[in-house]
C-alpha positions as CSV (number, residue, x, y, z in Angstrom):
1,X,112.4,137.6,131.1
2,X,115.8,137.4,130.2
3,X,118.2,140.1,131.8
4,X,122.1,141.0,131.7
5,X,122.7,138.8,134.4
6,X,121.1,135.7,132.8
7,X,123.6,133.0,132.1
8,X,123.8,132.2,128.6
9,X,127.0,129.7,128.2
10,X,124.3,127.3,127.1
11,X,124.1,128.9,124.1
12,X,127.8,128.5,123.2
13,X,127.8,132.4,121.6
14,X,129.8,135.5,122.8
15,X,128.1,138.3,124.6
16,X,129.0,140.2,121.3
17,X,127.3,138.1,119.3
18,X,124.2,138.0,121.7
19,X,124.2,142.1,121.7
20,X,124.0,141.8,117.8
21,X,121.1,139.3,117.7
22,X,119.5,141.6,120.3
23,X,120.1,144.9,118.7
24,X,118.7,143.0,115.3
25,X,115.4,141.9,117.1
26,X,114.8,145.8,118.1
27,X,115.7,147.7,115.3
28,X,113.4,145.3,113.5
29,X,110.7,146.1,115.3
30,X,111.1,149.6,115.7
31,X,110.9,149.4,111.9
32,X,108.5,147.3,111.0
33,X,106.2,148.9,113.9
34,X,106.5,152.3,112.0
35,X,106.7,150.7,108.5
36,X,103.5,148.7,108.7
37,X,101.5,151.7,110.6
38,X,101.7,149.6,114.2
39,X,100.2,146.2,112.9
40,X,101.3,143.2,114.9
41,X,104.5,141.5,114.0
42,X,104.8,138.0,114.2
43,X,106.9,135.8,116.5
44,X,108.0,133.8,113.2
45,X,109.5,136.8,111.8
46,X,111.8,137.5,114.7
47,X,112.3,134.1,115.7
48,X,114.0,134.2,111.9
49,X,116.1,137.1,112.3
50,X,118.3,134.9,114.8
51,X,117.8,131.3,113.4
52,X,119.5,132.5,110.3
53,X,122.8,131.9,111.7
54,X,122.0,130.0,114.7
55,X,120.6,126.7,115.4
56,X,120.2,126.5,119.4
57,X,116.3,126.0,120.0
58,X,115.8,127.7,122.7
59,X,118.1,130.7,121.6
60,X,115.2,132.7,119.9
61,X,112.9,132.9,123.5
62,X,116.1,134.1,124.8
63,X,117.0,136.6,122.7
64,X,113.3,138.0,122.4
65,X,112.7,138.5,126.0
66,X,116.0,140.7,126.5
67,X,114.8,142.6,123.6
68,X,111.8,143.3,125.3
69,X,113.5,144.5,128.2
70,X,115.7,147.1,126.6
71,X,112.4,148.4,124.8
72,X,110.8,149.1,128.0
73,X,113.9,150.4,129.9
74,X,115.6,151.8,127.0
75,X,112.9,153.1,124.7
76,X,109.4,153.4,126.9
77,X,107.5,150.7,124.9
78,X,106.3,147.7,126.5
79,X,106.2,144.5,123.8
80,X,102.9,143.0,124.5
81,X,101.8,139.4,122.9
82,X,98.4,139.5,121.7
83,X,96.2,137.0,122.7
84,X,93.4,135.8,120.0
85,X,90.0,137.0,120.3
86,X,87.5,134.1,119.6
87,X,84.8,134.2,117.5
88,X,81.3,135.0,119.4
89,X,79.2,131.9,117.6
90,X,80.0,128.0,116.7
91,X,78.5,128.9,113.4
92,X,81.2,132.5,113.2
93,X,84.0,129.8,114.2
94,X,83.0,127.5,111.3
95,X,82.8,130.0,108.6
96,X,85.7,132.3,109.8
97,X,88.4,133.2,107.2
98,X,92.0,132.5,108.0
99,X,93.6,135.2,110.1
100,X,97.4,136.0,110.7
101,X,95.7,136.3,114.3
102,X,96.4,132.6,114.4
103,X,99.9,133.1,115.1
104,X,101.7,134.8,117.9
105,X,102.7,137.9,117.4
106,X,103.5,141.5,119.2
107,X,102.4,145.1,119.5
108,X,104.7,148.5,120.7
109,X,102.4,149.8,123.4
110,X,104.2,153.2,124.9
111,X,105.0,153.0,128.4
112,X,104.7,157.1,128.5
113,X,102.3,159.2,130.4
114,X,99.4,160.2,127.4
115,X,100.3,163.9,128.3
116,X,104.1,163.0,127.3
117,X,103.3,160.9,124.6
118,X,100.9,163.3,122.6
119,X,103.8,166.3,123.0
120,X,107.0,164.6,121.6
121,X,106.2,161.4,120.1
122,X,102.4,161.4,118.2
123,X,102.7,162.1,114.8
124,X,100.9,165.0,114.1
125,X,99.8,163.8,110.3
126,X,98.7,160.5,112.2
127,X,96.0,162.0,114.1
128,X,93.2,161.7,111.8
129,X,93.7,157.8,111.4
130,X,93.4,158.2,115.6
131,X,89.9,159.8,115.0
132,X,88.7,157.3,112.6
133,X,89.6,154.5,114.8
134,X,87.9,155.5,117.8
135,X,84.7,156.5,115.5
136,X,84.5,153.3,113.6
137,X,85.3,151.5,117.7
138,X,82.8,153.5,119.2
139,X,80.0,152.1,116.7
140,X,81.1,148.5,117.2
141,X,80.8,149.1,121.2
142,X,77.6,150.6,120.7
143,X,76.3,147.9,118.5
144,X,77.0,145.3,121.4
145,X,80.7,144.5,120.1
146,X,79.6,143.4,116.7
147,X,78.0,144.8,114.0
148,X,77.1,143.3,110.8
149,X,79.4,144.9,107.5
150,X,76.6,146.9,106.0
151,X,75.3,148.6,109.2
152,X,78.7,149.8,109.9
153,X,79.0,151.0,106.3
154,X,75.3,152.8,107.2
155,X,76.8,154.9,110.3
156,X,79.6,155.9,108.5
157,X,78.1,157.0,105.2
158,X,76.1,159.3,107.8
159,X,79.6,160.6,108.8
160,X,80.2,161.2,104.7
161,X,82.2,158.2,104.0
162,X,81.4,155.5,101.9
163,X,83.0,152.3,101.7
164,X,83.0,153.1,97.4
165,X,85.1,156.6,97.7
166,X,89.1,155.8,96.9
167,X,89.7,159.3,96.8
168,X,89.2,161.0,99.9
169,X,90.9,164.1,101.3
170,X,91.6,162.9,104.2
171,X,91.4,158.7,104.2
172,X,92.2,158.4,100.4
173,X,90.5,154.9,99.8
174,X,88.0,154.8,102.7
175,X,87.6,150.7,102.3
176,X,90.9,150.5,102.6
177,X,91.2,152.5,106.3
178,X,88.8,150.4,107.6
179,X,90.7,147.0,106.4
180,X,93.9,148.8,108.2
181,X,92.0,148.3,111.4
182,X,91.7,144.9,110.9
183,X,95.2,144.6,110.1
184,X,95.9,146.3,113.6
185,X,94.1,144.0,115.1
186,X,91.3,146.9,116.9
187,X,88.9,144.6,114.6
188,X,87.9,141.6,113.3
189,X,85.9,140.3,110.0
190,X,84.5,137.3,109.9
191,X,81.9,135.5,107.9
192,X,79.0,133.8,109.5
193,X,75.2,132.7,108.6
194,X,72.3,134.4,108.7
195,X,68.7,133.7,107.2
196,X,69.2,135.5,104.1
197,X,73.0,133.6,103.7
198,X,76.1,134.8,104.3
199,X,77.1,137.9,105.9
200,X,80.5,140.0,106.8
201,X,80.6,140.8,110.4
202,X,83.0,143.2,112.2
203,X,83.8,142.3,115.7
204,X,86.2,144.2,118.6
205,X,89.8,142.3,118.2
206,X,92.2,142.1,121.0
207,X,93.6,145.7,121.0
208,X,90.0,147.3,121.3
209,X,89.6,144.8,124.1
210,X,92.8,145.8,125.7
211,X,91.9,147.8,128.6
212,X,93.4,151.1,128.1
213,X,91.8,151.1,125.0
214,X,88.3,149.9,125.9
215,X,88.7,152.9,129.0
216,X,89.4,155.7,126.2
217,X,86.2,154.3,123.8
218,X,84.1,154.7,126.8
219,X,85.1,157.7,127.6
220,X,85.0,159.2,123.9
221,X,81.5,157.8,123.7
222,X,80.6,159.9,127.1
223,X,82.4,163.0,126.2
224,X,80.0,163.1,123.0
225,X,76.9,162.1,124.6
226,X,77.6,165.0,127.0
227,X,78.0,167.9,124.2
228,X,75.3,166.1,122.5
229,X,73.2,166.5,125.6
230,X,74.3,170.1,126.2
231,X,73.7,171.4,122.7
């Protein structure tokens, strides 16, 4: 990781203009974090926001890692690369649709105690998207980690949602929350085979495998078998 006392005369550039690139790098994702509802941004993108005006190659890995740093120390959020969740079959792998997974790319995970967190930083009119999330995580969990399109579809048209309704109080298009997760990165889609054709599958992506994550889904999933059990 790069730090204030890193020497950086390779890169022929003043500290100025090495405080600019860096202060570029966070406010874009700061914004782009908030802007895009916390779906991953891509190492490409940033890596753009400083080859722009500069050529040195390895001037972008530079710049990104003290970014980083002032995020965590400056701001609470730790910058954390997603790895890419592989499909679970061969024959998933061979019919999988191209993802922006592919590419590396980053996540704002907050660095604050939950307690902290919930008090002066959740958005309030966020907190239904929260719900849905771990609802639609929980079934994929429960379903092994992967659960065909239509039987997820089948839990939550129990719940009152259906993958047809655009116009929900809450969601507004309900198809469309879902696909957010995906965008997020909490799931997957991916196409494989099955005796009857082809089928859409949803599978647990890297940030419902991310173990603070997975901890909270297992614990949602007990806290409800536990009032379901006590009522």
């Amino acid at each position: 990781m790069a730090s204030a006392g890193d020497d950086f005369s390779q890169f022929n550039i003043s500290v100025e203009e090495k405080d600019k690139l860096v202060s570029e790098v966070i406010r874009y994702i700061l914004f782009k974090t908030h802007q895009n509802s916390g779906c991953p941004i891509k190492r490409d993108d940033l890596t753009l926001l400083i080859t722009k005006s500069y050529r040195q190659r390895a001037l972008p890995a530079y710049v990104i890692n003290e970014a980083k740093d002032k995020l965590s120390t400056l701001f609470g959020y730790e910058v954390r690369e997603l790895q890419r969740a592989r499909p679970s079959s061969t024959t998933q792998a061979r019919n999988s649709q191209p993802s922006v997974a592919d590419a590396k790319s980053f996540v704002l995970i907050s660095k604050l105690p939950a307690e902290v967190y919930r008090n002066y930083v959740e958005d309030v009119n966020s907190t239904h998207l929260t719900g849905f999330t771990f609802v639609v995580l929980s079934i994929v969990h429960l379903a092994g980690g992967k659960i065909p399109e239509e039987n997820l579809w089948h839990h939550l048209r129990r719940l009152g949602l259906s993958e047809t309704e655009e116009g929900h109080p809450v969601f507004g298009d309900v198809k469309q929350t879902l696909e957010t997760l995906v965008q997020q990165r909490y799931l997957q889609k991916d196409k494989a085979s099955v005796p009857e054709g082809n089928a859409l599958f949803y599978e647990l992506a890297e940030r419902a495998l991310d173990e603070p994550v997975s901890v909270k889904i297992k614990e949602y999933i007990s806290q409800v078998l536990i009032e379901l059990i006590g009522s």
